[in-house]
C-alpha positions in Angstrom: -12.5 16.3 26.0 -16.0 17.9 24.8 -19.5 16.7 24.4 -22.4 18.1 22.7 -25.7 18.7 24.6 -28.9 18.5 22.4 -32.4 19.3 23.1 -35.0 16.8 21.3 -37.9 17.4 19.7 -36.7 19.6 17.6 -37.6 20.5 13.8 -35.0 21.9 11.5 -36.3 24.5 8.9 -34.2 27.1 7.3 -31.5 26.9 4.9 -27.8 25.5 5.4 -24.9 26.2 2.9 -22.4 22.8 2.5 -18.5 23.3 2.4 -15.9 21.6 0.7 -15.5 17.9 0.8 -13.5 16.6 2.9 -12.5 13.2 1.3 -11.7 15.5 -1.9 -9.4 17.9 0.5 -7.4 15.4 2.7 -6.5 14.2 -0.7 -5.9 17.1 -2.5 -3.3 18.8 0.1 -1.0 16.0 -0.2 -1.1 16.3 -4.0 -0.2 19.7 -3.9 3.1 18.0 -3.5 3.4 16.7 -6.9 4.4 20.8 -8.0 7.5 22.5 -7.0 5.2 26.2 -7.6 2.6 27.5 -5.7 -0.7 25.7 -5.3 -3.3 27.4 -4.4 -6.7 25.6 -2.8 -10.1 27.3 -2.4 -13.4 26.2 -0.8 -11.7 23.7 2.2 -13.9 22.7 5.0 -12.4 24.0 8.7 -12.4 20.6 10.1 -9.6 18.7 12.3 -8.8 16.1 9.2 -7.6 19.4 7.4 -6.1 21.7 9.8 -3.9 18.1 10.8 -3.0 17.7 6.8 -2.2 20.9 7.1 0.2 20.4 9.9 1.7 17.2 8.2 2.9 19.4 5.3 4.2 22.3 7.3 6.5 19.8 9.3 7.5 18.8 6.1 8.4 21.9 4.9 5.5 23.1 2.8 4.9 27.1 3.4 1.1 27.7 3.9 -0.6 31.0 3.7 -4.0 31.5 4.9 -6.2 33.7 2.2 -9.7 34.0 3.6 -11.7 31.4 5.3 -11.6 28.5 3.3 -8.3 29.4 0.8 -5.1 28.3 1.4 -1.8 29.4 -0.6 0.8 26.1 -0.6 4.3 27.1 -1.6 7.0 23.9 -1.3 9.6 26.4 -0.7 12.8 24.1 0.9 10.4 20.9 0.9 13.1 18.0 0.6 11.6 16.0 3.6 10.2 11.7 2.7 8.9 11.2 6.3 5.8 12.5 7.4 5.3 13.4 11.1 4.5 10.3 13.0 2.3 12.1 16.0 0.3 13.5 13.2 0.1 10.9 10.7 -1.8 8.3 13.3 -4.6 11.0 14.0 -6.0 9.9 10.2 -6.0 7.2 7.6 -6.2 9.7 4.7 -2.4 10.3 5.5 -1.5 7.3 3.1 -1.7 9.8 0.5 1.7 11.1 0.9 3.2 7.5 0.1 1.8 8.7 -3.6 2.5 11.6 -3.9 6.4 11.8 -1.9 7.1 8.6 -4.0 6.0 10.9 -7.0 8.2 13.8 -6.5 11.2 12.5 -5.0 11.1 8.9 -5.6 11.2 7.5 -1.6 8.5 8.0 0.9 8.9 7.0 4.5 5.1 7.2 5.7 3.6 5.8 9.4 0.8 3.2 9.2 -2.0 5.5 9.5 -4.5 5.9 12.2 -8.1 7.1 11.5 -11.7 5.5 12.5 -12.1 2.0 13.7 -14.3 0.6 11.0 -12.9 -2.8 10.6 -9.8 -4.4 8.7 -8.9 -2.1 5.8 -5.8 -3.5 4.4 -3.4 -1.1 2.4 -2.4 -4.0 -0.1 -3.7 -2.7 -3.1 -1.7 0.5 -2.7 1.4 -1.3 -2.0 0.6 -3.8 -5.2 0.5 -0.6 -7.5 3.6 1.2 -6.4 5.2 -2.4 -6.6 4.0 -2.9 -10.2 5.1 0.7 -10.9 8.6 -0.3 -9.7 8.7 0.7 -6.7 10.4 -1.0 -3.6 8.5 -1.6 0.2 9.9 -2.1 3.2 7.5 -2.5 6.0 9.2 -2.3 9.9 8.9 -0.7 12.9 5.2 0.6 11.8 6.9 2.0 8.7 5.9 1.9 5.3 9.8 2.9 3.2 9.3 3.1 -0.5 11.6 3.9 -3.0 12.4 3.7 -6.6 15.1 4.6 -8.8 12.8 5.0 -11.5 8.8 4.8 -11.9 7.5 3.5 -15.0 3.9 3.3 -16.3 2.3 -0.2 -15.8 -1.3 -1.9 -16.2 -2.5 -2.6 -12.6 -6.1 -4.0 -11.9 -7.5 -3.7 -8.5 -8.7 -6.9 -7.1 -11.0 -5.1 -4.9 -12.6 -1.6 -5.4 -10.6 1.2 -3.3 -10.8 4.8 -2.9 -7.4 5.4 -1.1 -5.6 2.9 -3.4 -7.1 4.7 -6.9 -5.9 8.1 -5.4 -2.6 7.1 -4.5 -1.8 5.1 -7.7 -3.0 8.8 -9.6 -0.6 10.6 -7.7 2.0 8.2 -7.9 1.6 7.2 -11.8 1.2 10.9 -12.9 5.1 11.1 -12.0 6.1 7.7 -13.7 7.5 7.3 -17.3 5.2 6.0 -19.8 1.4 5.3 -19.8 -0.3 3.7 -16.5 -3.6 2.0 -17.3 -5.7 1.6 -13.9 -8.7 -1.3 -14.1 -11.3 -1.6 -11.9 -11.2 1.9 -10.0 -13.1 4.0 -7.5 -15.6 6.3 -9.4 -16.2 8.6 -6.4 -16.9 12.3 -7.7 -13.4 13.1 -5.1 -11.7 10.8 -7.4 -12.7 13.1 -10.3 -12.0 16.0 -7.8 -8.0 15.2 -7.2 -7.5 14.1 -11.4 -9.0 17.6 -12.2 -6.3 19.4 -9.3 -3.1 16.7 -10.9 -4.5 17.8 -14.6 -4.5 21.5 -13.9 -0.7 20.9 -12.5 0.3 19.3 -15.7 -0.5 15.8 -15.2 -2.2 13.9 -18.1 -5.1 11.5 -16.4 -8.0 10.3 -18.2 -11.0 8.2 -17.5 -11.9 9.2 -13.8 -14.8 8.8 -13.1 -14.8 5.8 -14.9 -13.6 2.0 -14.6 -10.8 2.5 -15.7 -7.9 5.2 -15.7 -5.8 6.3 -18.4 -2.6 8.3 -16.8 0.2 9.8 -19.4 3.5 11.0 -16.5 5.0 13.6 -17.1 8.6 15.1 -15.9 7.1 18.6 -14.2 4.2 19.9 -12.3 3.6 23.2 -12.9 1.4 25.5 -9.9 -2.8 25.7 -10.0 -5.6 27.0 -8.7 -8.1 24.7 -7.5 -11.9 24.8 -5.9 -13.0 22.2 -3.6 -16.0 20.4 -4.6 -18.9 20.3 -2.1 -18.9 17.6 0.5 -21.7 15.0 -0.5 -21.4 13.1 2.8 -22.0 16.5 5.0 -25.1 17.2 2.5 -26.1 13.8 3.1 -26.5 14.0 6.7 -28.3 17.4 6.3 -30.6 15.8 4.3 -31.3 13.0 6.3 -31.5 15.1 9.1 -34.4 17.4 7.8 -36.5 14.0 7.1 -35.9 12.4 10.4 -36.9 15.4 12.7 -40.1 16.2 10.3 -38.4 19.7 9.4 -38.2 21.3 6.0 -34.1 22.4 5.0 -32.8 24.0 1.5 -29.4 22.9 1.1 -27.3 25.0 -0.8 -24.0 24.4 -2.7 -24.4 21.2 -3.7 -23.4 19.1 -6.9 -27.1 17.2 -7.0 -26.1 14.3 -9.4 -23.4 13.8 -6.6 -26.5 13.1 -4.3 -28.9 11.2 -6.4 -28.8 7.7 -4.7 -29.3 9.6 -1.1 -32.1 11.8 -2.7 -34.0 8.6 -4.1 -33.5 7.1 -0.6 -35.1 9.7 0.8 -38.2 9.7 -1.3 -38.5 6.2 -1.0 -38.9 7.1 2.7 -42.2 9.4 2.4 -40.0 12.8 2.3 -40.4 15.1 -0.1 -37.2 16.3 -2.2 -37.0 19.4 -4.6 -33.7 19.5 -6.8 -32.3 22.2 -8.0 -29.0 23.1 -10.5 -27.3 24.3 -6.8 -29.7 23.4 -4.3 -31.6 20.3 -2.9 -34.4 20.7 -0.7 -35.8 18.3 1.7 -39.6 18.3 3.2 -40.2 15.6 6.0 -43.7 16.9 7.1 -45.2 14.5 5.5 -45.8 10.9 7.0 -42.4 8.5 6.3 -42.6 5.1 5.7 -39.9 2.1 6.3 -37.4 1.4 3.2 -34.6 -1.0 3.1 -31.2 0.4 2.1 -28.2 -1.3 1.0 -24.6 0.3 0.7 -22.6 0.0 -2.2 -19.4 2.1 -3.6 -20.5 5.3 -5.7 -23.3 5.5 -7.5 -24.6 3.8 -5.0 -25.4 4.8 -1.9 -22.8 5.7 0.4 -21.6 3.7 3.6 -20.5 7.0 4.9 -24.4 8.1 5.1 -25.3 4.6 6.7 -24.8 5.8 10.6 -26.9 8.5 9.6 -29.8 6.6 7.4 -30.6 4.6 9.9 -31.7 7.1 12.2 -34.0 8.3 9.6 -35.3 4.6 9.5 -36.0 4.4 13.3 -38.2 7.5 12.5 -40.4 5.6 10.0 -42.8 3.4 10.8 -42.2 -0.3 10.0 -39.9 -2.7 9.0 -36.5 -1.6 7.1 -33.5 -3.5 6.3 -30.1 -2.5 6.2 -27.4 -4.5 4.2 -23.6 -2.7 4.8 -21.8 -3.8 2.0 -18.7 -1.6 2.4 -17.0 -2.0 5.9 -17.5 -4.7 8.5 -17.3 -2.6 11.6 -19.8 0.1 10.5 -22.3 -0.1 13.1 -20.5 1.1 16.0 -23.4 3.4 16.5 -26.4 0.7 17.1 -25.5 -0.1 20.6 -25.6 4.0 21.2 -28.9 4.2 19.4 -30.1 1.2 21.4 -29.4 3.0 24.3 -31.6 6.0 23.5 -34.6 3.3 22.6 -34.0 2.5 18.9 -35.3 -0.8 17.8 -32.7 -3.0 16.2 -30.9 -6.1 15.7 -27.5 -6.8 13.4 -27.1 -10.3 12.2 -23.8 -9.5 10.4 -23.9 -7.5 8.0 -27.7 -6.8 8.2 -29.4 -4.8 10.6 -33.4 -4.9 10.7 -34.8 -1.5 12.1 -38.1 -1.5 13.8 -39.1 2.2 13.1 -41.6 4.7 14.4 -40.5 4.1 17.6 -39.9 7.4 20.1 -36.3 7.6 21.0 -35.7 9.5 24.5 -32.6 11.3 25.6 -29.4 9.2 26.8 -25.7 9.6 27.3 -24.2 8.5 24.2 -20.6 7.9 22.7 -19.3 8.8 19.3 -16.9 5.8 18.4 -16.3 7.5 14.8 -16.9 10.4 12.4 -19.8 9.3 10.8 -21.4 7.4 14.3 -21.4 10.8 15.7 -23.3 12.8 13.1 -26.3 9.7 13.5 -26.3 10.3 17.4 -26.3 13.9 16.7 -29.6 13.2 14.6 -30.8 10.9 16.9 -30.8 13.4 19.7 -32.6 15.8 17.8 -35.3 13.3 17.1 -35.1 12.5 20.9 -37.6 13.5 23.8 -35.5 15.0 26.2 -31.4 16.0 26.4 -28.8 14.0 25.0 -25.3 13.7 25.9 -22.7 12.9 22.9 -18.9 12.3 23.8 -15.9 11.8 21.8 -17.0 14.8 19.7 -13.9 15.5 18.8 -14.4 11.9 16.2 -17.5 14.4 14.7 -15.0 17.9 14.3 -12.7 15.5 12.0 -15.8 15.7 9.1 -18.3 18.3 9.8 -17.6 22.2 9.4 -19.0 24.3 12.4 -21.8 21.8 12.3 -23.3 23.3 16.0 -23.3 27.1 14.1 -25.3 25.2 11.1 -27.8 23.6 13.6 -28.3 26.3 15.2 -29.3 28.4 12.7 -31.8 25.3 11.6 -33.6 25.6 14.9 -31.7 23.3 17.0 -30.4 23.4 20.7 -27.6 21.8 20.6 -24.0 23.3 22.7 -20.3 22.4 23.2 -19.0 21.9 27.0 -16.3 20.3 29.0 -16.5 16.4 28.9 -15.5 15.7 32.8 -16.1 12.0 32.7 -15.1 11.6 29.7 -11.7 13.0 30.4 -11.7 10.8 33.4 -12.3 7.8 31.7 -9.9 8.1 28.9 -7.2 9.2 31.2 -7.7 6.1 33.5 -6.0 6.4 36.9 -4.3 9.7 36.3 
């Protein structure tokens, strides 16, 4: 195990360039299923989530050749395998995806409950409530998901509940199906747009995304694409916040700005200045900040994945705030951490009230997920004195060479060896 060791006090200045998005590429490689030709994808983030996709669909069969930093050539070659690899599959939720996308090429998927981030009960029934209206048969034992179908066909499906995961995998799995799907009451996440722009330039026939509701034509054959990555809005996000919080002044570059307008009215509500640009955003926290309340909400609105990290801008401002989650129930791992470090705050459900303007000092702290991890990161750079995070291997699962990006903002922040860490997760051995 590792931990990251970050000075305080620090201010971030400079400019930092955003990769890929990673909820747009751990659903995009499995898509690249859908085609029997060569798929190529450019623009993915170098993070864990990926390079475990990436294994998923070797082990499957998938040939993958490296062009460049961030391009990667996918050719199915002898791909015939319905059963992802177990080991891999329970290092990350996004796996799901290749119940959609299997079940779209070959008609049977055998896929593991996934793993991923403890952020409360996340049920998978409105995936399995589409592929069973699209005629699908499920068969859940043993921890295994088996779907099959002798035939899909096109159906209306309405989500009862709003769902990333479950809009994706209904895409991948409808664009395969005979006759028109009609999808009510989707996501509207730009990575939902994202993955029906990779299925359309494959051949598939989706309309809507984006939208409330999807429009998806199948159709009998994928043909091979070529396919950029958009920029990650959650990784921009936390740069963002992160320029505010320690008082600093950061361009961020590569961005999709009307991706990032509920996070950039946040942060002007906060006394930080924001410049947008067609490509860049940049954020000016010299000024004095003020408390704001913030409430998360499915896209437009503003992000749960950018909560962790929001409210370490809010312990920075002086004053009341108030936090409403509105997405997950188990999304404030990180208060206890922050707590420990000095942070003012109490969660009654699923409100937290931040006392800000309060110094935090530095501690020990744990990373008990992705998103935790980059708000501790923050924390400590806000901090007077070192901070210790752990678990960061929870933070390389999102974030692309985020200590190389910090560093070149003006932090101090280094990976070593996590002894008692290692200790403690080992247990007697």
């Amino acid at each position: 195990m590792e931990k990251l060791i970050v000075k305080g006090k620090t201010t971030l200045s400079g400019r930092v360039k955003i990769s890929g998005s990673k909820n747009s590429a751990v659903a995009l490689l499995p898509a690249a299923v859908m085609t029997s030709e060569t798929a190529c994808l450019e623009n993915l983030p170098d993070i864990t989530d990926v390079r475990t996709m990436i294994g998923i669909l070797e082990n499957l069969g998938m040939s993958i050749r490296r062009r460049g930093r961030d391009t990667l050539e996918l050719t199915p070659g002898n791909l015939s395998k319905i059963a992802p690899c177990y080991e891999l599959v329970k290092k990350m939720r996004a796996s799901y995806y290749f119940m959609g996308s299997l079940l779209g090429r070959f008609g049977q998927a055998e896929v593991p409950i996934p793993g991923g981030c403890d952020l409360g009960p996340r049920p998978i029934d409105q995936h399995l409530k589409g592929f069973t209206a699209l005629g699908a048969e499920i068969n859940i034992e043993h921890g295994m998901i088996k779907l099959s179908a002798a035939k899909l066909t096109g159906a209306r499906i309405y989500f009862d509940v709003v769902s990333i995961g479950a809009t994706i995998n209904l895409m991948l799995a409808a664009s395969a199906a005979e006759g028109r799907t009609v999808l009510e009451n989707v996501a509207k996440e730009p990575e939902i747009v994202d993955v029906a722009n990779f299925l359309n330039a494959m051949g598939a026939s989706i309309r809507g995304a984006g939208t409330d509701v999807i429009r998806i034509d199948g159709v009998k054959r994928f043909k091979g694409a070529t396919h950029a990555v958009i920029p990650d809005r959650i990784e921009a996000g936390t740069y963002m916040m992160a320029a505010a919080a320690t008082r600093g002044r950061v361009v961020v570059e590569d961005v999709i700005p009307k991706h990032l307008e509920a996070i950039t009215a946040k942060i002007r509500e906060t006394g930080a200045a924001v410049e947008v640009e067609p490509e860049t955003i940049t954020v000016d926290g010299t000024g004095p900040l003020k408390a704001s309340d913030l409430k998360t909400f499915p896209y437009p609105g503003f992000p749960t994945d950018l909560q962790p990290p929001g409210m370490v801008l809010l312990t920075a401002a002086p004053g009341l705030s108030v936090i409403t989650e509105n997405v997950f129930d188990g999304r404030y791992n990180h208060v206890e951490e922050l707590k420990r470090m000095g942070a003012r705050i109490k969660v009654e459900g699923r409100t937290a009230l931040v006392e800000g303007g309060v110094l935090l000092t530095g501690a020990p702290v744990t990373a008990s997920d992705l998103r935790s991890g980059a708000a501790l990161i923050i924390a400590a750079l806000t901090a007077d004195g070192e901070s210790h995070v752990s678990a960061v291997e929870h933070i390389d699962r999102g974030y692309d060479h985020l200590e190389e990006k910090l560093t070149a903002l003006g932090a101090n922040i280094y990976r070593t060896a996590d002894e008692d860490y290692s200790r403690q997760a080992g247990g007697a051995d």
